[in-house]
N, C-alpha and C positions, 0 to 999 in steps of 0.2 A: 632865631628859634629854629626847632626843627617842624618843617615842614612839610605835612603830609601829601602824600599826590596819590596817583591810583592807587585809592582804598578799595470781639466776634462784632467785626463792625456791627452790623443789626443781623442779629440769628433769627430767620425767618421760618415760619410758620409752615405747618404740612402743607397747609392749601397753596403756597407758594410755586412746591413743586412739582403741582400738574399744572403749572399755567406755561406756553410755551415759549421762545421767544419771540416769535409773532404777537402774542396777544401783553407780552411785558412792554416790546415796544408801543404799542397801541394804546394802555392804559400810560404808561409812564414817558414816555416819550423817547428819541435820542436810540443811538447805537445799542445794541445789549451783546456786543460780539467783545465781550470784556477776555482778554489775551490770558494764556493759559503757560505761559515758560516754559520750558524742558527745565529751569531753575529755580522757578520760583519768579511770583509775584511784587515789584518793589510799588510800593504806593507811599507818594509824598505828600504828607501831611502837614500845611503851616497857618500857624494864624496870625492875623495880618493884622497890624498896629490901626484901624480903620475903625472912627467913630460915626460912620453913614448912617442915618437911619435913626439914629439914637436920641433920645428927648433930652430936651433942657433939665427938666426932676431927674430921668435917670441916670445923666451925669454927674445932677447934686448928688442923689441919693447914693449911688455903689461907687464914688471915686472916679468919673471917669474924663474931668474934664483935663485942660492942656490939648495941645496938637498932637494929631497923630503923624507919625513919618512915613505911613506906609511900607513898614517893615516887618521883618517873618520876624514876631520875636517869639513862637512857638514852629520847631522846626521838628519832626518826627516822621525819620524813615521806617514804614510798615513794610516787612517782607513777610508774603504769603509762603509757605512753602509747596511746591510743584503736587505733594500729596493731598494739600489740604489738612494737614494733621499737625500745623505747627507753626505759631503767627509770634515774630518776632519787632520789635519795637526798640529804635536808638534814638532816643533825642539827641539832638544836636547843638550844646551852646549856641546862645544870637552873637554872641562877639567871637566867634568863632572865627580867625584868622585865613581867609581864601582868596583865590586868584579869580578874580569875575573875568571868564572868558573874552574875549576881544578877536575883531572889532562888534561893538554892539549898538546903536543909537539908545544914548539916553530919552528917554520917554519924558525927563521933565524938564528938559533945554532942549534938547534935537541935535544936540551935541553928540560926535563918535568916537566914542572910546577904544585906545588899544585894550587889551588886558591888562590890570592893573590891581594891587593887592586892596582889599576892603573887608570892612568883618561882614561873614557871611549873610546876615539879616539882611545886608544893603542893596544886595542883587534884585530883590522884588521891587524896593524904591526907585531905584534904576532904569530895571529894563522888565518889569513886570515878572507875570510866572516862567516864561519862555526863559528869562534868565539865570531865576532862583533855581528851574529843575537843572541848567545846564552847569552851573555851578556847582550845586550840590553830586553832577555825575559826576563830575574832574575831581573833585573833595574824595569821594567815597568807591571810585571807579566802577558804581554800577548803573544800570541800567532801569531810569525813573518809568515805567510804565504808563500808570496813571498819577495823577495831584490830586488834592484835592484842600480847596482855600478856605480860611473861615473866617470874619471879623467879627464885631464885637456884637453887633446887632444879631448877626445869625446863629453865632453863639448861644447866646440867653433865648431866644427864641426856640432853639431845639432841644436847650436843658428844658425848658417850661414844658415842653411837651409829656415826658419823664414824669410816672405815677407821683407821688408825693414830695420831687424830688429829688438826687444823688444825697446822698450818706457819704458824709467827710470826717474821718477819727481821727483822735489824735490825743496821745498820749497827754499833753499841758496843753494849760490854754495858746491861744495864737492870738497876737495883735498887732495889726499892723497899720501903723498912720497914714500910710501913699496910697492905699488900695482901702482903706475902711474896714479891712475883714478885723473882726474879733469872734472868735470861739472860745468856748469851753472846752474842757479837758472833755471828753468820749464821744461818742457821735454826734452829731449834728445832721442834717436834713438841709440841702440848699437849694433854691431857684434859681434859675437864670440868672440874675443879674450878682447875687452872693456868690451862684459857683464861679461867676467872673472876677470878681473880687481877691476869690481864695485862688484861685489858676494862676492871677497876676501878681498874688505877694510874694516879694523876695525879701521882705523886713523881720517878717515877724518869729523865724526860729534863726538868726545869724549864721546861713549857709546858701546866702545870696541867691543868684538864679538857679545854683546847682540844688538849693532845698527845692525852688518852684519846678524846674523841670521833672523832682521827685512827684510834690503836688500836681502837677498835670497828668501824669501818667497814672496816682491813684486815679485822680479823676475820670480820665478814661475808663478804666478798667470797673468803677464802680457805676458808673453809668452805663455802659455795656452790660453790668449782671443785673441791674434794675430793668434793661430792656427785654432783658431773659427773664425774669422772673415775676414782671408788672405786668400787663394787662394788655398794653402797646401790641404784642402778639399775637395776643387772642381777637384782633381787629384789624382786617386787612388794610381794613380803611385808612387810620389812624396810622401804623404802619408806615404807607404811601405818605401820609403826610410827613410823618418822620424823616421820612429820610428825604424828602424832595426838599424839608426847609433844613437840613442839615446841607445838600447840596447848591441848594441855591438856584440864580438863573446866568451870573457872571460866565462869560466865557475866560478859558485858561487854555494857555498850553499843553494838553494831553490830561485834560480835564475830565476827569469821573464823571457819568451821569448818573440818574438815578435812576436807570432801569440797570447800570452797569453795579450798582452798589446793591442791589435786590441779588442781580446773579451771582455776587460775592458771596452775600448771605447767604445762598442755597448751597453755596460750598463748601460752607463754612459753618454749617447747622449743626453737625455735632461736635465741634470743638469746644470744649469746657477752656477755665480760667486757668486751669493746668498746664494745659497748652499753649498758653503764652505767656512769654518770659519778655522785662521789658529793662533796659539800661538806658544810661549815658553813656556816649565813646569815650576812652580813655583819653583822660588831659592830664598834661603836663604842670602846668603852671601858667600864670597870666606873662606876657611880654608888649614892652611897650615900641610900635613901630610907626615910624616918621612919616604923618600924612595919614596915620588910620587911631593911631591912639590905644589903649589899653588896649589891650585882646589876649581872647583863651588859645594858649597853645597847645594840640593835642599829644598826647605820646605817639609818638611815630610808629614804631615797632604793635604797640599793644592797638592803636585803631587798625593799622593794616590787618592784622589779624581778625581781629572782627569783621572787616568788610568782605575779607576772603572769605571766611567762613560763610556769608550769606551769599557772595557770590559764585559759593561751591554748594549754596543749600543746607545748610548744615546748622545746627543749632547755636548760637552764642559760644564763646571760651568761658569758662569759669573764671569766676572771680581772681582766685589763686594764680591766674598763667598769664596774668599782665601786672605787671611791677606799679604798685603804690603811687599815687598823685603827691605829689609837693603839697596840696593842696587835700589835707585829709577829707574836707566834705565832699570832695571831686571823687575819691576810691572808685575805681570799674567795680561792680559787683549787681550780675544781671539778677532779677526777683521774678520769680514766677508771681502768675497773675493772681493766682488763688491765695497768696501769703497776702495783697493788698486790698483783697475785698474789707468792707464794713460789717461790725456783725448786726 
């Protein structure tokens, strides 16, 4: 195959920004000196195949039992733009074909690996966050800043916080057996543990992980406008809790805090959904390789281009100026955020 090589989180509140970073770190805890680019912002986003925490019913109930492997199989490069005026979003196939830096110590043998090919979700199973961000720089040749991890537990736990809710639409119903999710055709309302349900189906419209990487990213972006438009704001209270149980207490490699994810939000307070446009990198087709198995190959030519673009700042390529997937439900074609809100 060809082989690619250097390629409103929470909109906070007025009262937010008289508070300074003295009294942010005070109430919130941790660094609040969140880095500023001459380029822009890249923030990695993955959620982690991790069923910690999770009850016995809520595995019967939303699907969740089987072992987890402790893999990224939600992978999502956030680049802020250096203005503040423009938040771009690429997921990243999990069987996404990469080179896991070396040498690393495996984390689950103690074993020391050269570099060696692996689909990219595996880097977290491996060698933890430390490896997943260093992986994903070689993959996309930029510059991860901050991470930021979520499992399954803290997931449903930070959609429940969310007024009535996230709003998931959909043209025909959805049903899917591995995950439980069943909807009806037009909107729906989901909690915690359903919006897990719907994140994680690839069954139920036959366009595999590429339809669910589409499903996560509405999901983002419709939970983002419910945090703009719910009540969560008008509480600074509630707020802090937001985003502390979004953040978590795990330590990571170049790990977000949540006094770092406040100072985001003050950055990032009047960006509407307009302003952010969100893709898949361009793929090729699947290839099957000796010792790693099925895997998404990207378009060479059309991810380079993408990742340059962000790493010159610069908005996404349109749809049109990267050549078709093998692969029609794969097509590049980035979606402003305001096309995927619910109504």
């Amino acid at each position: 195959m060809r082989f690619p090589r250097p390629w409103r989180l929470l909109i906070a509140p007025a009262a937010l920004l008289a508070l300074a970073p003295g009294a942010l770190a005070s109430a919130f805890g941790g660094p609040t000196e969140l880095p500023s680019p001459e380029r822009g912002l890249n923030l990695l986003v993955v959620g982690v195949d991790s069923r910690a925490g999770v009850t016995a019913e809520e595995k019967e109930r939303f699907r969740l039992g089987g072992k987890g492997c402790d893999c990224t199989d939600v992978i999502m490069l956030v680049h802020v733009s250096a203005g503040n005026d423009r938040v771009s979003v690429v997921s990243l196939p999990r069987d996404s074909l990469a080179e896991l830096p070396g040498p690393h110590t495996d984390r689950r043998t103690g074993k020391v690996h050269d570099s060696h090919l692996a689909k990219v979700n595996a880097a977290h199973a491996e060698g933890g966050s430390a490896l997943a961000v260093e992986t994903v720089e070689a993959l996309t040749g930029l510059d991860v800043h901050r991470y930021l991890e979520i499992d399954f537990r803290r997931f449903m736990d930070t959609v429940d916080r969310v007024d009535d809710g996230v709003p998931v639409c959909t043209a025909k119903p959805l049903k899917d057996s591995a995950t439980g999710l069943d909807l009806a055709a037009g909107t729906t309302r989901l909690g915690g543990g359903e919006g897990l349900q719907y994140v994680r189906s690839r069954k139920a419209d036959g366009e595999m992980d590429f339809g669910r990487m589409r499903k996560q990213q509405k999901f983002l972006v419709n939970t983002l406008d419910r945090i703009r438009s719910g009540g969560i704001l008008k509480d600074p209270a509630r707020l802090r809790a937001f985003a502390s149980t979004l953040r978590g207490t795990a330590a990571a490699e170049r790990g977000i805090s949540t006094s770092e994810l406040l100072t985001l939000a003050t950055r990032l307070k009047a960006l509407g959904p307009s302003r952010t446009e969100l893709a898949t990198v361009p793929v090729r087709g699947f290839d099957t390789v000796e010792g790693v198995g099925s895997t998404v190959g990207w378009d060479e030519e059309g991810a380079a281009e993408v990742f340059a673009r962000l790493r010159a700042d610069r908005p996404l390529p349109p749809g049109d100026a990267v050549a078709p997937s093998e692969l029609s439900v794969a097509d590049y074609e980035p979606a402003r955020g305001s096309s995927l809100i619910c109504p």
